[in-house]
N, CA, C and O atoms as a MOPAC input file, in Angstrom:
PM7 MOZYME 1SCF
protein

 N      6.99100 1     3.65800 1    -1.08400 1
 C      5.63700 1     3.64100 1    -0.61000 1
 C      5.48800 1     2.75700 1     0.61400 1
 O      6.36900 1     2.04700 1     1.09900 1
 N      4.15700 1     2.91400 1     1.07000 1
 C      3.99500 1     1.89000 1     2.07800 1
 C      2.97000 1     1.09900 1     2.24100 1
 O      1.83600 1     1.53300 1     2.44500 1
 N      3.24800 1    -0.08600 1     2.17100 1
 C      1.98400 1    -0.90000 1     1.74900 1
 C      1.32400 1    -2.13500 1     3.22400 1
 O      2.06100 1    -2.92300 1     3.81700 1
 N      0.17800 1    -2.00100 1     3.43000 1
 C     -0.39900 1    -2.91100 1     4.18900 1
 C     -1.80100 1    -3.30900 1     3.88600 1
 O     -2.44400 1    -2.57100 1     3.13800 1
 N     -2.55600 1    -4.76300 1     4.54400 1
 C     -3.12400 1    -5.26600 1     4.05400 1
 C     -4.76100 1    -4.07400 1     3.57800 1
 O     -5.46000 1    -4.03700 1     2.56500 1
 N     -4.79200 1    -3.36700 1     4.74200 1
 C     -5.47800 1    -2.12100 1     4.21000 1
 C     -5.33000 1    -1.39900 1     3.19600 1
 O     -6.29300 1    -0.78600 1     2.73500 1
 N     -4.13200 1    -1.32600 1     2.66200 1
 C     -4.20500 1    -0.03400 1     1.89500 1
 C     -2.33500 1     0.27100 1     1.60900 1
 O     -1.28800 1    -0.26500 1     1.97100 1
 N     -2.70900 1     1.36100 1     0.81200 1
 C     -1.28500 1     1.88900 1     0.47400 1
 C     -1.15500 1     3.50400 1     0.58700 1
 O     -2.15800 1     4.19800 1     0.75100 1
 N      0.01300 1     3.99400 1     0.49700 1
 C      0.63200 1     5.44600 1     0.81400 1
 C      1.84700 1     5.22000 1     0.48100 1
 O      2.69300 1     4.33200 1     0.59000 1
 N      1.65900 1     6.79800 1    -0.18600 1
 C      3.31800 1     7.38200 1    -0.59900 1
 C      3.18500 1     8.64500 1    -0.54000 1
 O      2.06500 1     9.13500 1    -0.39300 1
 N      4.44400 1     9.51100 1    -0.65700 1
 C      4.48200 1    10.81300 1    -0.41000 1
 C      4.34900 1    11.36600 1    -2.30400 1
 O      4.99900 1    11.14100 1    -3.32500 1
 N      3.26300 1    12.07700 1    -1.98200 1
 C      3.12100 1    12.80300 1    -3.26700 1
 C      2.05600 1    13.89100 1    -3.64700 1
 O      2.04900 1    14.69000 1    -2.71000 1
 N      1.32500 1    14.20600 1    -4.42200 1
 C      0.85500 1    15.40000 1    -4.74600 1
 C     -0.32000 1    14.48900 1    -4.19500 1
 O     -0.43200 1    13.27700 1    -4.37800 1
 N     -1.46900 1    15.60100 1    -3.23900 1
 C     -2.68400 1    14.54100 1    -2.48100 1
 C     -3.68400 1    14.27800 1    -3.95600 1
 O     -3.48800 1    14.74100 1    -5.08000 1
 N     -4.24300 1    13.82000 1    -3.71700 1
 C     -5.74800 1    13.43900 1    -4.71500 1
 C     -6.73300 1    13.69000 1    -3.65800 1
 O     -6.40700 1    13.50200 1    -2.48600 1
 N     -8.01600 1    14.13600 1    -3.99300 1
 C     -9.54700 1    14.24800 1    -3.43000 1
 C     -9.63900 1    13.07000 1    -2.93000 1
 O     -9.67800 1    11.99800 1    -3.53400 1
 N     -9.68000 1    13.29700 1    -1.66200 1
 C    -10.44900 1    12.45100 1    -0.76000 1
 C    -11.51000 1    11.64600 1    -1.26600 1
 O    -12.04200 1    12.14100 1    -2.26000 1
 N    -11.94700 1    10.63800 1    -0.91500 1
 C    -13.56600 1    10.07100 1    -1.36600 1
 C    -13.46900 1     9.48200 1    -2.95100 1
 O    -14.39200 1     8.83800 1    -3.45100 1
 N    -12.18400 1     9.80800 1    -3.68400 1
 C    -12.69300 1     9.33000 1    -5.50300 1
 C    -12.08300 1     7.76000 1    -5.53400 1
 O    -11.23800 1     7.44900 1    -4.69400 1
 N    -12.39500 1     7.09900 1    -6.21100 1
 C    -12.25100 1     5.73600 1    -6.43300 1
 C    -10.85100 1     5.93200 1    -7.40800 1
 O    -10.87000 1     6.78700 1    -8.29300 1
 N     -9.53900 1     5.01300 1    -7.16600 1
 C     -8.46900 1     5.05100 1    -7.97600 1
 C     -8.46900 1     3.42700 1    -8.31700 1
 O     -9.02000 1     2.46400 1    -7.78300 1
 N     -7.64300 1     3.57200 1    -9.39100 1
 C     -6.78900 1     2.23100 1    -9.52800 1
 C     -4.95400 1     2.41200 1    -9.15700 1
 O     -4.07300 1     3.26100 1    -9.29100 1
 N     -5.08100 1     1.32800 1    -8.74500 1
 C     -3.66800 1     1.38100 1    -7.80300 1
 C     -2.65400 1     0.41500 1    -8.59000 1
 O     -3.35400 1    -0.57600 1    -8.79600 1
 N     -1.77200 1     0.23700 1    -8.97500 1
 C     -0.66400 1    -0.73400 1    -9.66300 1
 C      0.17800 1    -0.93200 1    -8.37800 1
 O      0.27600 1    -0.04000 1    -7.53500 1
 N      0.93100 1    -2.43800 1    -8.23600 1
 C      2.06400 1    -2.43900 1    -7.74200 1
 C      2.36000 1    -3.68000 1    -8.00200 1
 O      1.46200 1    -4.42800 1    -8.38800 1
 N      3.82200 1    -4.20300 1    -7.82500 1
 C      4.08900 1    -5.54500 1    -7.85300 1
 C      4.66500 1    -5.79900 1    -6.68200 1
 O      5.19000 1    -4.93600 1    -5.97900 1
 N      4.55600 1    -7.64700 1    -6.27100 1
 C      5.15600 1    -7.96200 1    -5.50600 1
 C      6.32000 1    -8.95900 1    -5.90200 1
 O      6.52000 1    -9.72900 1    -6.84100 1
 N      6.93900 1    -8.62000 1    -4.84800 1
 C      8.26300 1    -9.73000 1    -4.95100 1
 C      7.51400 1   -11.13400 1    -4.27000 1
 O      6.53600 1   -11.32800 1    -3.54700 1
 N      8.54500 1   -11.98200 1    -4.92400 1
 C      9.21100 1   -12.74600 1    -5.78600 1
 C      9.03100 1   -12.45200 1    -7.22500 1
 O      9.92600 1   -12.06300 1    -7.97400 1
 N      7.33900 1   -12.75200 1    -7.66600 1
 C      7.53600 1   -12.33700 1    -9.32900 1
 C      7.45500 1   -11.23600 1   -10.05100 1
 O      7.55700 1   -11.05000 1   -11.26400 1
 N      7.28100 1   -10.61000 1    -9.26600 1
 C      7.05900 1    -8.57500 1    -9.76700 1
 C      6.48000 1    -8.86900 1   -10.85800 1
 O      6.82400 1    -8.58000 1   -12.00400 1
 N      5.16000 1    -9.73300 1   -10.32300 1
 C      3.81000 1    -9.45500 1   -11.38200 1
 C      2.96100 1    -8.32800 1   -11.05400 1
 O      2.44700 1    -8.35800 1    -9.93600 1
 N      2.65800 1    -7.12700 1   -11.96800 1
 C      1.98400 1    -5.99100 1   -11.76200 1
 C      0.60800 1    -6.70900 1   -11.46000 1
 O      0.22800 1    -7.62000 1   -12.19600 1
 N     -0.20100 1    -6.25600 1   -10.27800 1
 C     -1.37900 1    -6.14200 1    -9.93700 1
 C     -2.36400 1    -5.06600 1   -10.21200 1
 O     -1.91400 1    -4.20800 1   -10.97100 1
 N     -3.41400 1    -4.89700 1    -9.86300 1
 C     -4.12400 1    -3.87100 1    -9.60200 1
 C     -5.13100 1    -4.04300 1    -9.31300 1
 O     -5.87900 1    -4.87500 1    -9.82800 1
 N     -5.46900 1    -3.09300 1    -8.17300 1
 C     -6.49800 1    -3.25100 1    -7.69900 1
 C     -7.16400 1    -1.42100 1    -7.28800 1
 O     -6.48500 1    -0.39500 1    -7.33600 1
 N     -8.72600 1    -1.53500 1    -6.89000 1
 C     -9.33400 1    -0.71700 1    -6.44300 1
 C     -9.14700 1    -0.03000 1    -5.47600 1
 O     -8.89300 1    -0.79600 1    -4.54700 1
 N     -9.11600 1     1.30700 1    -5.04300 1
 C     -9.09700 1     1.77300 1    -3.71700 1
 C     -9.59600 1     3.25800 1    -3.87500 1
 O     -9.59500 1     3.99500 1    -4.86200 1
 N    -10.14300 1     3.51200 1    -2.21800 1
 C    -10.73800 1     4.66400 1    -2.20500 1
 C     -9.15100 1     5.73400 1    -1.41200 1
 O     -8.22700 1     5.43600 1    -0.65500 1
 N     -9.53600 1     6.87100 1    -2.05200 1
 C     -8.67800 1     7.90200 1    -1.34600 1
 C     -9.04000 1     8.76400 1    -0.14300 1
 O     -9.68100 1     9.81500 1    -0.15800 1
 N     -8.54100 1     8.16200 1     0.84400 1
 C     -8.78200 1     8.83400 1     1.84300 1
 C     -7.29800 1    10.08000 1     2.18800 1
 O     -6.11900 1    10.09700 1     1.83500 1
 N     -8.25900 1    11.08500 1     3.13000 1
 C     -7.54500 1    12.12700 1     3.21300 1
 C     -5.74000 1    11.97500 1     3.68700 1
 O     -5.24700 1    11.17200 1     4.48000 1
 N     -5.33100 1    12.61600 1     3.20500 1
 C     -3.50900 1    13.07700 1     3.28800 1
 C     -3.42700 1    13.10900 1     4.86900 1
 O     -4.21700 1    13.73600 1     5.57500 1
 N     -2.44500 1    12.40800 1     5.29500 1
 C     -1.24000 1    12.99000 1     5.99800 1
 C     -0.03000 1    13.03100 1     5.95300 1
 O      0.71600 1    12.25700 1     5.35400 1
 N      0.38000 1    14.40700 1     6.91300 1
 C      1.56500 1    15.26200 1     6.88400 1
 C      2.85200 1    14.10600 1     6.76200 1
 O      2.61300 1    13.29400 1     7.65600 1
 N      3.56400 1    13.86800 1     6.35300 1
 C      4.87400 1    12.96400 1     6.19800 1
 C      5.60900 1    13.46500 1     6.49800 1
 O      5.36200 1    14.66500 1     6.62000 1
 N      7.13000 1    12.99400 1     6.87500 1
 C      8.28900 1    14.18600 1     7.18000 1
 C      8.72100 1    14.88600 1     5.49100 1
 O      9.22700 1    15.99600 1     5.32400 1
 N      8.47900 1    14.22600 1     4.75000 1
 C      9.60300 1    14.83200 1     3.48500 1
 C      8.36900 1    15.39400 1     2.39300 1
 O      8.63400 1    15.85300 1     1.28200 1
 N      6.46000 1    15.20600 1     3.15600 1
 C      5.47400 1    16.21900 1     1.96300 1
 C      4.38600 1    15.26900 1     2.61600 1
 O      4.40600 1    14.43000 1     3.51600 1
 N      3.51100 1    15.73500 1     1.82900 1
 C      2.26000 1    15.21300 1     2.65900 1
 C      1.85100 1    13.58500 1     2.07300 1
 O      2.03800 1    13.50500 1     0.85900 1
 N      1.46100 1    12.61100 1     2.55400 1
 C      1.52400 1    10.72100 1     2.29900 1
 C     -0.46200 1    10.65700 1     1.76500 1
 O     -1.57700 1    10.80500 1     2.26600 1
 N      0.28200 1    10.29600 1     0.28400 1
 C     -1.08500 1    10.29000 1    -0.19900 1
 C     -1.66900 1     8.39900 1     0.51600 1
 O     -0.94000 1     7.43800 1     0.76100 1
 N     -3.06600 1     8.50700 1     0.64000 1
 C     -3.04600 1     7.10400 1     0.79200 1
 C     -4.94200 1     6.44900 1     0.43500 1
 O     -6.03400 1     7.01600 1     0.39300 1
 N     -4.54900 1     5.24100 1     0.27600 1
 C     -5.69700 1     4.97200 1    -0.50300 1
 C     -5.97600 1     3.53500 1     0.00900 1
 O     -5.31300 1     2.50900 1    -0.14300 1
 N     -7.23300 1     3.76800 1     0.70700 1
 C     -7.87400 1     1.95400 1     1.00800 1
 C     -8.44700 1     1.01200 1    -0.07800 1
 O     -9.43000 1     1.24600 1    -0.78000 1
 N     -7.63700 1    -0.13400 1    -0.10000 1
 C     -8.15000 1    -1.16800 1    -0.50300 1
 C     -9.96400 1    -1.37100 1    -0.91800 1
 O    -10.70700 1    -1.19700 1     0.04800 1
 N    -10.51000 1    -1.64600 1    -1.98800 1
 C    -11.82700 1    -1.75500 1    -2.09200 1
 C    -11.97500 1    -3.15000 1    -2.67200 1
 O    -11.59600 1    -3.19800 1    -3.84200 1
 N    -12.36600 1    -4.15700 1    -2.24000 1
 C    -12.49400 1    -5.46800 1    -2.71800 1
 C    -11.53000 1    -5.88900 1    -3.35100 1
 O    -11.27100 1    -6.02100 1    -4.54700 1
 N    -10.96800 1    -6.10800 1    -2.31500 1
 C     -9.04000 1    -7.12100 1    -2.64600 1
 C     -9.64300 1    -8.60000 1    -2.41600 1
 O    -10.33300 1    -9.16100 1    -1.56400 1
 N     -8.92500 1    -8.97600 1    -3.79800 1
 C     -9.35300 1   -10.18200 1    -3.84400 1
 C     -8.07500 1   -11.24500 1    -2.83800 1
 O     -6.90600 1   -10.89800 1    -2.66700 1
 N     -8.62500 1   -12.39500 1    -2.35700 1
 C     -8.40400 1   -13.08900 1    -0.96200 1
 C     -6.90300 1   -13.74000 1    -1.66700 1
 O     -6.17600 1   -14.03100 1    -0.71800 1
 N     -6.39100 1   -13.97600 1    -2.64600 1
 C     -5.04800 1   -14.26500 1    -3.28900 1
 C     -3.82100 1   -13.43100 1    -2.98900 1
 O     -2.73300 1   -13.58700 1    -2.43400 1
 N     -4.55700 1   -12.38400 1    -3.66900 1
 C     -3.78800 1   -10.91300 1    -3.42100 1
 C     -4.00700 1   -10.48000 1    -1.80900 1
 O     -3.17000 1    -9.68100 1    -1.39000 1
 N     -4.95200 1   -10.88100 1    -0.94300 1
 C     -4.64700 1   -10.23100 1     0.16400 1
 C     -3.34800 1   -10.83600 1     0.97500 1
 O     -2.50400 1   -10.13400 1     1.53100 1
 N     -3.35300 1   -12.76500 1     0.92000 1
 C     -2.67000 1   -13.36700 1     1.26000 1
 C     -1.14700 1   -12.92900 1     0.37900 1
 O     -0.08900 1   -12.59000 1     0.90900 1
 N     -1.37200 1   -13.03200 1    -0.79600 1
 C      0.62000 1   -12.29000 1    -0.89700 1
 C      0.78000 1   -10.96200 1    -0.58100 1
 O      1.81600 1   -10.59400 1    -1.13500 1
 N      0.33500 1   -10.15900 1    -0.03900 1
 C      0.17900 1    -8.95800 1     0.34900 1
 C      0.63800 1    -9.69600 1     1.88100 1
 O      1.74600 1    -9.29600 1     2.23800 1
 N      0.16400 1   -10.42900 1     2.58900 1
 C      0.00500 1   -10.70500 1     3.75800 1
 C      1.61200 1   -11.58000 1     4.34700 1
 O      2.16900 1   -11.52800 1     5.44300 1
 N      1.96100 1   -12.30400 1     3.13400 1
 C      3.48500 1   -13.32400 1     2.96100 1
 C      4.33700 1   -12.15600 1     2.70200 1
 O      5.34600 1   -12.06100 1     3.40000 1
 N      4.12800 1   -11.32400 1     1.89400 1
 C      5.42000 1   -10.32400 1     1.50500 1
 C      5.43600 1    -9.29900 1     2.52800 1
 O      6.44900 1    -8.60600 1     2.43200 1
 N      4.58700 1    -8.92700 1     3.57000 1
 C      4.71800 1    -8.15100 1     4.87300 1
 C      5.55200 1    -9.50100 1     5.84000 1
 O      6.64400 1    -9.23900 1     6.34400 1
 N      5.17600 1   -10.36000 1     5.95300 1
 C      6.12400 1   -11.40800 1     7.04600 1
 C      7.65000 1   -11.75600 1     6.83900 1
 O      8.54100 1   -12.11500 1     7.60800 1
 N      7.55600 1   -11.38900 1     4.87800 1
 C      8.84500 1   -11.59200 1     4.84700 1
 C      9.97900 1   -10.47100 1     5.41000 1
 O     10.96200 1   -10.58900 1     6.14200 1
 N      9.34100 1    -9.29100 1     4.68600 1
 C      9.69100 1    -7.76700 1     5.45500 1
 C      9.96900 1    -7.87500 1     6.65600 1
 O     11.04800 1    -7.40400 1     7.01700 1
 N      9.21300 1    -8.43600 1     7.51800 1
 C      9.21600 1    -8.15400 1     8.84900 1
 C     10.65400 1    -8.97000 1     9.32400 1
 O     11.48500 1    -8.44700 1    10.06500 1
 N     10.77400 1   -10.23200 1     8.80200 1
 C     11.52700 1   -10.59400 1     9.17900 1
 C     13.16700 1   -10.52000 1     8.76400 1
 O     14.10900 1   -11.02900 1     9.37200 1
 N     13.19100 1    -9.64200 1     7.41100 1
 C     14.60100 1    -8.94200 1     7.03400 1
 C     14.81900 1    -7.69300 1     8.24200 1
 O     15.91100 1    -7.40200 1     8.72800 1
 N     13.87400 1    -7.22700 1     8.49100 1
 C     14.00900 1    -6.34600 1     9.60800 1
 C     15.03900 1    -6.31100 1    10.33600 1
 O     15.15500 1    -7.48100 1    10.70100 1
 N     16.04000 1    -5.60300 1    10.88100 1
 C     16.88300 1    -5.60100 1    12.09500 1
 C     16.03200 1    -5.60100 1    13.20000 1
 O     14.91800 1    -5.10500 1    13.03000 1
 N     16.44400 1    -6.25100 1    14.78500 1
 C     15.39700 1    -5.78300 1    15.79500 1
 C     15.28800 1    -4.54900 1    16.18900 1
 O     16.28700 1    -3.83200 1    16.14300 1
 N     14.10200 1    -4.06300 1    16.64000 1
 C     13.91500 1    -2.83100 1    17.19900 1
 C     13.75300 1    -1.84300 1    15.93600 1
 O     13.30300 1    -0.75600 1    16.29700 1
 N     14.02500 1    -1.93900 1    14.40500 1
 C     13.60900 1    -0.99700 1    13.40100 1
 C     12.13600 1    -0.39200 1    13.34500 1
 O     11.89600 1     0.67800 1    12.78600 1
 N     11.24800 1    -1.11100 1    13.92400 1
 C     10.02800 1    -0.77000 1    13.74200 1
 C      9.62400 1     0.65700 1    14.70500 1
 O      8.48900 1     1.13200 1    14.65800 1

């Protein structure tokens, strides 16, 4: 999947636009399951099926910040120029 402080996407069967989901994921270091709210906004085309994806709806400011540390860490396992 792909996760940013907005929101998340993965490639999979779409859901209706506009319905309110609950979303699970964990983050590293403690791969404590979260969850939080998000709205489904419309599909796009992916190379390997269409990338379901869903905005964030009142992420609480804890979870935005390790959401926010576990993207810097990413970034920086990165090779240069991967992005």
């Amino acid at each position: 999947g792909d996760l940013s402080l907005g929101g998340v996407g993965w490639v999979g069967e779409a859901l209706d636009p506009g319905q309110t989901v609950e979303v699970r994921f964990a983050l590293p270091p403690s791969l404590e399951e979260v969850q939080v709210r998000g709205e489904v906004l419309p599909p796009k085309a992916g190379m390997t099926g269409p990338v379901v994806r869903v905005r964030f709806v009142e992420l609480p400011v804890e979870l935005e910040l390790a959401i926010a540390r576990h993207l810097d860490d990413q970034s920086k396992d990165e090779p240069r120029g991967a992005r």
